[in-house]
C-alpha positions as CSV (number, residue, x, y, z in Angstrom):
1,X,0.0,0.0,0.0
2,X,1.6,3.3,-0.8
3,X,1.4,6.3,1.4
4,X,0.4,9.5,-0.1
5,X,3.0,11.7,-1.1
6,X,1.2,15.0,0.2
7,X,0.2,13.6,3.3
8,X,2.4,15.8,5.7
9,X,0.6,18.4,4.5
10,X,-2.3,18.1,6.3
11,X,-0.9,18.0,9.9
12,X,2.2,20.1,10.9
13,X,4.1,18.1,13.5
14,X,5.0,21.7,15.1
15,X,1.5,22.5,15.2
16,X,1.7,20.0,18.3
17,X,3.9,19.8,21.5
18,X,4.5,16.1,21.4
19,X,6.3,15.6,24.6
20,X,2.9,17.6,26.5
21,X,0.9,15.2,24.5
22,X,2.8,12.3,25.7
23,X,2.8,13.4,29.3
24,X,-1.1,13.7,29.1
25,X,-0.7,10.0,27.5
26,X,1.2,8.4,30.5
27,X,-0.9,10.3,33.2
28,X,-4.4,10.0,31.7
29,X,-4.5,7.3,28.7
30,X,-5.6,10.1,26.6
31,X,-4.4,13.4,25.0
32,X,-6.2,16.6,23.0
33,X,-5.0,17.6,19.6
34,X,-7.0,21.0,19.2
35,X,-8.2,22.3,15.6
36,X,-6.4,18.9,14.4
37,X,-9.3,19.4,11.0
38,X,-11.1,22.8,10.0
39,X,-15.3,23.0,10.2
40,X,-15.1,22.7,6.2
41,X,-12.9,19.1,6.1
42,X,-14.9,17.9,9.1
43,X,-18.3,19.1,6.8
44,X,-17.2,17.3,4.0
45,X,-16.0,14.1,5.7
46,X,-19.4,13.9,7.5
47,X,-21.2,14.5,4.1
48,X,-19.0,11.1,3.5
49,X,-22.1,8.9,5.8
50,X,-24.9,9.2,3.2
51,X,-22.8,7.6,0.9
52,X,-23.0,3.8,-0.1
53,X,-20.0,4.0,-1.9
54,X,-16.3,3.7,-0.4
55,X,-17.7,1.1,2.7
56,X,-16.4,-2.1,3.7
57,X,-19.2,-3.0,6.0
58,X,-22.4,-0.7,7.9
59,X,-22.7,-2.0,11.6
60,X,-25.8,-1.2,13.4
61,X,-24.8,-1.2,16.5
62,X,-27.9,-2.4,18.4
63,X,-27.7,-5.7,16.3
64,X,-24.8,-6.9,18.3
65,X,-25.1,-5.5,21.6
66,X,-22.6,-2.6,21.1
67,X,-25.2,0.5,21.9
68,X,-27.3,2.5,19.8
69,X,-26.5,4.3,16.3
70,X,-24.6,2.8,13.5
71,X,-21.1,3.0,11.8
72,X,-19.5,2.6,8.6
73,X,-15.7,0.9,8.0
74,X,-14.1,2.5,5.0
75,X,-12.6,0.3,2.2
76,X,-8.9,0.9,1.0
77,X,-8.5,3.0,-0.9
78,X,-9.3,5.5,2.2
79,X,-10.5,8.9,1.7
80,X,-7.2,10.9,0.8
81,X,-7.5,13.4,3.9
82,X,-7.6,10.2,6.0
83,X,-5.0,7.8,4.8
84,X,-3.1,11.3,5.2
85,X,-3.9,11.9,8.8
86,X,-3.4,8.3,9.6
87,X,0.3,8.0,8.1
88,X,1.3,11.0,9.4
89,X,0.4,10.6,13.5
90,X,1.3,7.2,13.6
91,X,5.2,8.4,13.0
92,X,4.9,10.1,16.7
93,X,2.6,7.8,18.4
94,X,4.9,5.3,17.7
95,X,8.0,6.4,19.7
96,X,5.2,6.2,22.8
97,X,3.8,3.1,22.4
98,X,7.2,1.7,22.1
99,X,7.9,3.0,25.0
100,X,5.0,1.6,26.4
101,X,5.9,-1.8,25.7
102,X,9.1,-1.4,27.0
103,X,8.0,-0.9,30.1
104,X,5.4,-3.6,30.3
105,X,7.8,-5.8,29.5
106,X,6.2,-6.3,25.9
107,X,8.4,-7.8,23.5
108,X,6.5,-6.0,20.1
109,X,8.4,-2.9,19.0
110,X,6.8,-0.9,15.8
111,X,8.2,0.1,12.9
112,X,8.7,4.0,12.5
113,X,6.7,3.9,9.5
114,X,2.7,2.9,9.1
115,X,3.0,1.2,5.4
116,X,5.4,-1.1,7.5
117,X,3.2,-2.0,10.4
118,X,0.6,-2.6,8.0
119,X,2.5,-5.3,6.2
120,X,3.2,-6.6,9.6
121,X,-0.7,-6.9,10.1
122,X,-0.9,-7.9,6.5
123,X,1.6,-11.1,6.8
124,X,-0.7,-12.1,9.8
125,X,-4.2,-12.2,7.4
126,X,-5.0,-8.8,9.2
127,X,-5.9,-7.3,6.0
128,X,-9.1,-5.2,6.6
129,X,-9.0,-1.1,7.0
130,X,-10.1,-0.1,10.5
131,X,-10.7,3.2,10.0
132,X,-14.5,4.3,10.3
133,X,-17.3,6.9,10.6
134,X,-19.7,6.8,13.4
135,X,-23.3,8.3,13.0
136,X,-25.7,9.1,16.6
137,X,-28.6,10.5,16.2
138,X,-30.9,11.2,19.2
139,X,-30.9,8.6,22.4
140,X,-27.9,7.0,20.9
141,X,-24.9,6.1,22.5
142,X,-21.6,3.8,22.4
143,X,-21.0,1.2,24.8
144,X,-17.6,1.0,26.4
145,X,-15.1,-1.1,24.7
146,X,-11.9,-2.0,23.1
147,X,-10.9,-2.6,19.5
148,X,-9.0,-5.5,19.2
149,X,-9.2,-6.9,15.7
150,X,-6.6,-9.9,15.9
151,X,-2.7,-10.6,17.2
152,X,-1.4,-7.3,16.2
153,X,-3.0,-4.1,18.0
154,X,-1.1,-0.8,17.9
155,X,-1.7,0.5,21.8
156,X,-3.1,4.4,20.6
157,X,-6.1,5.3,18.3
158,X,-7.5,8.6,17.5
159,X,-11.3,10.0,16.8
160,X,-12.0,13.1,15.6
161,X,-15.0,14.8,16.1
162,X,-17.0,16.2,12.9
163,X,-20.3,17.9,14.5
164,X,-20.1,21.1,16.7
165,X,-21.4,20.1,20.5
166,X,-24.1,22.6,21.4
167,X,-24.9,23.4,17.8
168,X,-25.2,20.1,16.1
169,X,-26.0,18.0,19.3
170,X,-25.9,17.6,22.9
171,X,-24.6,15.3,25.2
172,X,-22.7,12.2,23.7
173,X,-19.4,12.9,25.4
174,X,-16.2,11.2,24.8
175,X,-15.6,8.8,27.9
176,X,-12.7,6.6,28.8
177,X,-12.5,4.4,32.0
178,X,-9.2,3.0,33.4
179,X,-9.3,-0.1,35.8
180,X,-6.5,-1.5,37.6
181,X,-6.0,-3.2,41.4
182,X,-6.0,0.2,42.5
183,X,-10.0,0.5,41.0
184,X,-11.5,2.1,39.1
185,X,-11.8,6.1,37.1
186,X,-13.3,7.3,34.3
187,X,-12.5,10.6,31.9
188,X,-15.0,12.7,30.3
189,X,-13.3,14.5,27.3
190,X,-14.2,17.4,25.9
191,X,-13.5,18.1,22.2
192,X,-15.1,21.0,19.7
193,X,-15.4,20.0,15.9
194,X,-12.2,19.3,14.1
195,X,-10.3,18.6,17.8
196,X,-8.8,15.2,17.8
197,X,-8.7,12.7,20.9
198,X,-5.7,9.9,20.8
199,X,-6.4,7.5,22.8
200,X,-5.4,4.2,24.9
201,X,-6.8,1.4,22.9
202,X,-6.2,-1.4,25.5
203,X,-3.9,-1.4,28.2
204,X,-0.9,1.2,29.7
205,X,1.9,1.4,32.0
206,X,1.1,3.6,35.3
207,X,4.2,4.1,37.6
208,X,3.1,3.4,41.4
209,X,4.9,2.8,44.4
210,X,5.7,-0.8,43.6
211,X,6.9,0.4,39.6
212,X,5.1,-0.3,36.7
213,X,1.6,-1.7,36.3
214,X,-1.1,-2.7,34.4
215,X,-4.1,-0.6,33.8
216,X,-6.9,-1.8,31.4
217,X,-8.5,1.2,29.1
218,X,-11.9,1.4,27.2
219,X,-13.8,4.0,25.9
220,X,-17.1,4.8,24.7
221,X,-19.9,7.4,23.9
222,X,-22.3,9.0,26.3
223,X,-26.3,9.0,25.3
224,X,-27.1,11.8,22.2
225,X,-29.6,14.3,23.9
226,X,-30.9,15.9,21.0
227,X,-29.3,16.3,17.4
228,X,-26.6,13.9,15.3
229,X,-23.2,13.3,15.0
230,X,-20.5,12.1,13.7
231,X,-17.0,11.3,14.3
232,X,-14.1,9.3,12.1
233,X,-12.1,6.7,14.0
234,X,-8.5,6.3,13.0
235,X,-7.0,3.1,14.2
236,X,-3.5,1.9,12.7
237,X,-3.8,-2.0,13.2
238,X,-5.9,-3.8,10.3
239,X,-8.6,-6.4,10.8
240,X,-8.6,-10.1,10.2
C-alpha cells in the first residue's frame, strides 16, 4: 500500500507539542490535539455517511449489543484526507507506544513507518481497514469497549469529532474508564469540531509505588440528547 506523497501536509508536526501530549498519555490514557481538522474538512467528511460508496461494511450497533447508532468501515483506498492523517500521527505515536511496551515488558516494538506496520498486520491475514465513521442520532450512544481486531493491535487510536457540540447535538461525550488493582476512574473528554482525541486502545503502563503496572482502558460514547453526530475513528492495526 503506498502512502500518499502529500500527506504531511495536512498536519504540521510543530503544530503540536508532542512531549505535552505524551505526558497527558502516560498520566491519563488520553491526549487533546485542538483544531487537528477545520469546520469545512470535518463538513465534507461527514457528508461522506450518506454515501454507499467507499464502505467495507455498515454495523448497526444495536444488532450486536454494542449500543445504539450505527457505523461505517471504509474500504482501502481510504479517503485521501484520511490515509493522510493516519500516516502522518502514527510516526509520533509510535515512539510512545514503544515505550509503552518497553516498560510492560512487551516484546512488540513498531516500525517507524505505518506502510510497514501494516504489512506486519498484512503477513498475519489482518488485511481489513479499520478506519470508520460513526453516526448518533438522538438517544444513541456507544457502549464502552476496546478494538481489538486480531494478534497485532497498535496500543493508541485517534477520533476526531466532525459535528459542533451545542450546535449540532448535545450530550454524547467522549468517555474513557481506566481499571487496575487500584480501582476504578473514568474521563469525560471534551472536544469542539475538528479537535482530535488519541487514545489508549487497551492497556498502559502507570508508575506506582511498587513500579510499573497494568491498567486496562476502554472507551465509549455518552447518550445523544438531541441532534446527530459524527465522528471518524483512525486506528492503525488492520482487521482479520
Amino acid at each position: 500500500m503506498k502512502a500518499v506523497a502529500s500527506r504531511d501536509s495536512v498536519m504540521k508536526r510543530e503544530a503540536y507539542d508532542w512531549v505535552d501530549l505524551g505526558r497527558s498519555l502516560d498520566a491519563h490514557g488520553n491526549a487533546v490535539l485542538p483544531g487537528l481538522l477545520t469546520a469545512g474538512q470535518c463538513d465534507d467528511l461527514a457528508a461522506l455517511y450518506s454515501r454507499t460508496e467507499g464502505y467495507r461494511a455498515r454495523i448497526v450497533m444495536a444488532r450486536h449489543g454494542f449500543g445504539r447508532g450505527e457505523y461505517k468501515y471504509f474500504a482501502y483506498p481510504l479517503p485521501p484526507l484520511l490515509d493522510q492523517l493516519r500516516h502522518a500521527l502514527y510516526s509520533p505515536f509510535a515512539t510512545i507506544a514503544n515505550r509503552w511496551n518497553r516498560q510492560l515488558k512487551i516484546a512488540v516494538q513498531y516500525p517507524d513507518e505505518l506502510d510497514a506496520y501494516l504489512r506486519q498486520c498484512h503477513a498475519a491475514g489482518q488485511t481489513r481497514p479499520t478506519p470508520l465513521i460513526l453516526q448518533y442520532g438522538e438517544g444513541d450512544y456507544n457502549c464502552l469497549h476496546q478494538d481489538l481486531y486480531g494478534e497485532h493491535v497498535f496500543p493508541l487510536q485517534v477520533a476526531i469529532l466532525l459535528s459542533e457540540p451545542g450546535r449540532d447535538f448535545i450530550g454524547g461525550e467522549f468517555v474513557m474508564t481506566e481499571r487496575s488493582s487500584n480501582g476504578q476512574r473514568a474521563d469525560v473528554v471534551a472536544l469542539r469540531q475538528g479537535d482530535a482525541v488519541v487514545f489508549t486502545v487497551s492497556q498502559r503502563p502507570v508508575t506506582g509505588k511498587r513500579g510499573i503496572r497494568k491498567v486496562a482502558m476502554r472507551h465509549g460514547v455518552s447518550r445523544i440528547r438531541s441532534g446527530r453526530r459524527h465522528t471518524v475513528g483512525l486506528i492503525f492495526h488492520d482487521a482479520k
